[in-house]
C-alpha positions as CSV (number, residue, x, y, z in Angstrom):
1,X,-13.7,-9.9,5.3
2,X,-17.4,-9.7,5.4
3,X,-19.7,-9.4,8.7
4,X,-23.3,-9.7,8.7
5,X,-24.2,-7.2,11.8
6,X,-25.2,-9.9,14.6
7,X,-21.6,-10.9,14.1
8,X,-20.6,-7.1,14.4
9,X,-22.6,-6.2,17.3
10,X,-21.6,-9.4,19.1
11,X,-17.6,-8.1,18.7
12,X,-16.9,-10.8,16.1
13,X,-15.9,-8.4,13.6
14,X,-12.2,-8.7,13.9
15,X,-9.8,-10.1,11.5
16,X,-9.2,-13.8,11.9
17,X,-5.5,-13.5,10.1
18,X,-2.5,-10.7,10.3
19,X,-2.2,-8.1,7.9
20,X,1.2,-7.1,6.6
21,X,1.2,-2.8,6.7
22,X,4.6,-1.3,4.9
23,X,5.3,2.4,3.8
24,X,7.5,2.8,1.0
25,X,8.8,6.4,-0.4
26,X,8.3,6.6,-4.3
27,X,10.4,9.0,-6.2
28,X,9.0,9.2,-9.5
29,X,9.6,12.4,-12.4
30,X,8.4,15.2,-11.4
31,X,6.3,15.5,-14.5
32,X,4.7,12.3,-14.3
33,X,4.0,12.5,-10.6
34,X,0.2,12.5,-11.2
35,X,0.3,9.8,-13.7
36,X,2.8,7.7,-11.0
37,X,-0.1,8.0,-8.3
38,X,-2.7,6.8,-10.3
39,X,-1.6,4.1,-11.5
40,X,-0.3,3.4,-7.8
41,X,-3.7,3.9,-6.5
42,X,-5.0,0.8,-9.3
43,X,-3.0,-1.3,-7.4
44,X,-5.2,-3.6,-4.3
45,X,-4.2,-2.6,-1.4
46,X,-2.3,1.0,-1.9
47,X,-2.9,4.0,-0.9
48,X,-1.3,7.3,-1.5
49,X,-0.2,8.6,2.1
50,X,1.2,11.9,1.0
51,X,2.9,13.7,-2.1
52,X,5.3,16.2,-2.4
53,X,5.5,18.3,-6.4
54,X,9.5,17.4,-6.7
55,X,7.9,13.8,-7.2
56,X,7.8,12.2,-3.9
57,X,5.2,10.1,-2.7
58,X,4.5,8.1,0.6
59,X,3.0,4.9,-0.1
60,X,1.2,2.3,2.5
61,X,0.4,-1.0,1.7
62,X,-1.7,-3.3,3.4
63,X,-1.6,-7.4,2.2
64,X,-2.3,-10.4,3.7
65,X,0.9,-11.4,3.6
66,X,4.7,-10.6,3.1
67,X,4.8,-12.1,-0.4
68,X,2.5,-9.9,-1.8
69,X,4.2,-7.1,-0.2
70,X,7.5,-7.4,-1.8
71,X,5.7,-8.0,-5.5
72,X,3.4,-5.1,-4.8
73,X,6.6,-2.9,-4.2
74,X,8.5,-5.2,-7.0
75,X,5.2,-3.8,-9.2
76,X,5.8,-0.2,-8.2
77,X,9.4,0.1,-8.8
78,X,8.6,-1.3,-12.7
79,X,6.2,1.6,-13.2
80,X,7.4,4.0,-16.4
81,X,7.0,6.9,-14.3
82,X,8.7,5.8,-11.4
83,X,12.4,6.4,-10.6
84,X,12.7,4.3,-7.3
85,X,10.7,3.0,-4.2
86,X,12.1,2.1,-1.0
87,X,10.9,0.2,2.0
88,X,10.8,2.5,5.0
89,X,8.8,0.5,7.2
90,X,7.0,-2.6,7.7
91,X,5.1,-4.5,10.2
92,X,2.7,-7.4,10.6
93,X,-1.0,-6.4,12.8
94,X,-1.6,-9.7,14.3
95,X,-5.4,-10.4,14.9
C-alpha cells in the first residue's frame, strides 16, 4: 500500500485489508542450507526469521490472504534443497 504523507500524518496509513502472518520451520541439507535461504528470500513475502547450521530455518510469511499462504509453503517444500517445511503458526492481522 502506498501513502502520500497528508494521508500519513492524518493517521490514514493503516491497511484497509488483513494480512495472513505464518511461521513455518524449514529443514533443508545441511550443505545447501545457504542456497535453501536464498532462494527462500526470492520469494514475495518471506523472510528468513532465524537459521540454525544443522539446516534449520524459521520462516515468516506475510500474504494477503490464506491461498497464497498455503502455495507459498506448497513452493517451499518443492525447493531441491529443502527436506521439509511445516506450519507452526498462523494468524490473520485484521485492519
Amino acid at each position: 500500500m502506498t501513502c502520500d504523507r497528508r494521508n500519513f500524518l492524518r493517521g490514514d496509513w493503516q491497511r484497509d485489508a488483513s494480512t495472513e502472518i505464518a511461521s513455518i520451520l524449514v529443514q533443508a541439507r545441511p550443505e545447501r542450507l545457504a542456497e535453501a535461504e536464498r532462494a527462500i528470500t526470492t520469494l514475495p513475502g518471506t523472510e528468513v526469521f532465524s537459521r540454525d547450521a544443522r539446516g534449520k530455518l524459521v520462516v515468516v510469511i506475510e500474504a494477503p490472504d490464506v491461498g497464497t499462504v498455503g502455495a507459498t509453503l506448497n513452493t517451499i517444500a518443492s525447493l531441491p534443497s529443502v527436506l521439509s517445511a511445516t506450519l507452526v503458526f498462523h494468524a490473520t492481522d485484521a485492519a
